[in-house]
C-alpha positions as CSV (number, residue, x, y, z in Angstrom):
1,X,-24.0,-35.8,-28.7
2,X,-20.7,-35.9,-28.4
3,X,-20.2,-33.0,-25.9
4,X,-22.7,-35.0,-23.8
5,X,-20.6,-38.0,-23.8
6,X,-17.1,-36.2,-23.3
7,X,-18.5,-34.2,-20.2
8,X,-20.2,-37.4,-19.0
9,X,-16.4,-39.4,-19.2
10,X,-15.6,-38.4,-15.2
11,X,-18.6,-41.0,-14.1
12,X,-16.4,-44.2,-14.1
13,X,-19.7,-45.5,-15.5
14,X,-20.4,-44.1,-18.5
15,X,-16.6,-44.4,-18.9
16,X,-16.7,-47.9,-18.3
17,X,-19.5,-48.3,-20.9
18,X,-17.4,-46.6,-23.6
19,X,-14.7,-48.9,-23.0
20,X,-16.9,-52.0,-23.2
21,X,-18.5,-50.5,-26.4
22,X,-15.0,-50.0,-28.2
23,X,-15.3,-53.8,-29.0
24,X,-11.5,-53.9,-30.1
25,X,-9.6,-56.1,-27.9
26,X,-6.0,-54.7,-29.2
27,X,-6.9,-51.4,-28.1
28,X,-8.7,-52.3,-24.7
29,X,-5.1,-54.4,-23.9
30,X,-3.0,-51.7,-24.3
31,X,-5.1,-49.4,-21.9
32,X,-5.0,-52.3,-19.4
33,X,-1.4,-52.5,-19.4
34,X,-0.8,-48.7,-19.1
35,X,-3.3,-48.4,-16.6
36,X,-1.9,-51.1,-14.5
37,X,1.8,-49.9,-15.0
38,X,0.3,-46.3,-14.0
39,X,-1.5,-47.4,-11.4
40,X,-4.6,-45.7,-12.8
41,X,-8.7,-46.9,-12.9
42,X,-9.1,-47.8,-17.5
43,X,-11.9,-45.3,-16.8
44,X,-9.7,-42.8,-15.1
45,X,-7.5,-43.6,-18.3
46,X,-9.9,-43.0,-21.1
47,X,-10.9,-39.7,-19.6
48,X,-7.9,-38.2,-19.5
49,X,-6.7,-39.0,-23.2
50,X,-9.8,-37.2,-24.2
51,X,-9.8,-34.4,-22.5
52,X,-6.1,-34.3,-23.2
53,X,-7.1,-34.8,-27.2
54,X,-9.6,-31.8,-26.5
55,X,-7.5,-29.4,-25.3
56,X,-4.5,-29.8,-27.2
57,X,-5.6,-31.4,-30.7
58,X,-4.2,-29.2,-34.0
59,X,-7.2,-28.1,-36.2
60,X,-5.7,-30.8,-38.6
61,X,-6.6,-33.0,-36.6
62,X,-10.4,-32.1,-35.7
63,X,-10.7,-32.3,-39.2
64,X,-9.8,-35.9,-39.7
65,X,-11.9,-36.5,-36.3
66,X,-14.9,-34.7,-38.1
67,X,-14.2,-37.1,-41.4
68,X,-14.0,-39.7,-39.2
69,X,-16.8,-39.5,-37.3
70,X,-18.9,-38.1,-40.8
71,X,-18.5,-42.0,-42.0
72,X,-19.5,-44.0,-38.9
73,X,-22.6,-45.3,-38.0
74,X,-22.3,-44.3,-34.4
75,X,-20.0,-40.9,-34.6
76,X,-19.4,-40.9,-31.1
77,X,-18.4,-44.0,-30.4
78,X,-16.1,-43.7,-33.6
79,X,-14.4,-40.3,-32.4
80,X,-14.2,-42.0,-28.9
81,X,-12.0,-44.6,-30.7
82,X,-9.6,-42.6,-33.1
83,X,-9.2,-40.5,-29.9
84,X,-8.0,-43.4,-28.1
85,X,-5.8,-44.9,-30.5
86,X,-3.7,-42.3,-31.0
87,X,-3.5,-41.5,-27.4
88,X,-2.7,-45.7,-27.0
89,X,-1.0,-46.8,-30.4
90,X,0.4,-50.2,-31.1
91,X,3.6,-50.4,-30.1
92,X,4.7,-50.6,-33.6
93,X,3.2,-47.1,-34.2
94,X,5.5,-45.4,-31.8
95,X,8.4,-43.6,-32.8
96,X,11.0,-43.5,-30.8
């Protein structure tokens, strides 16, 4: 299920849809305001991070997606948004 959603990320739709289903506002307004400053479409936005997270994530990392996604109710939505956060942190995350 997962795959299916991942491969299905370059129709702005579907991509759209995930971003309306992330239902956290702090998250959606930094991808706003990086894809305004970058000039790109959210949905353009969203696919990239993942497919960036895909090909360059540490094993570590799968692991904690695989916990992650292990204690939600919807585990693709739920990898969908630890993928994004840490592609899009608060501010206050980044180090500098």
């Amino acid at each position: 299920m997962l795959g299916q959603l991942i491969s299905s990320l370059d129709d702005p739709q579907v991509a759209a849809g995930l971003v309306a289903a992330l239902n956290d506002p702090a998250l959606l307004d930094r991808m706003a305001a990086i894809a305004s400053d970058t000039g790109q479409a959210q949905t353009e936005l969203v696919a990239s991070a993942v497919r960036g997270f895909i090909d360059t994530a540490s094993d570590d990392l799968w692991t904690q997606l695989i916990g992650i996604m292990n204690r939600a109710e919807d585990p693709g939505l739920a990898a969908m948004r630890a993928i994004l956060t840490r592609a899009f942190p608060p501010a206050s995350e980044v180090k500098s």
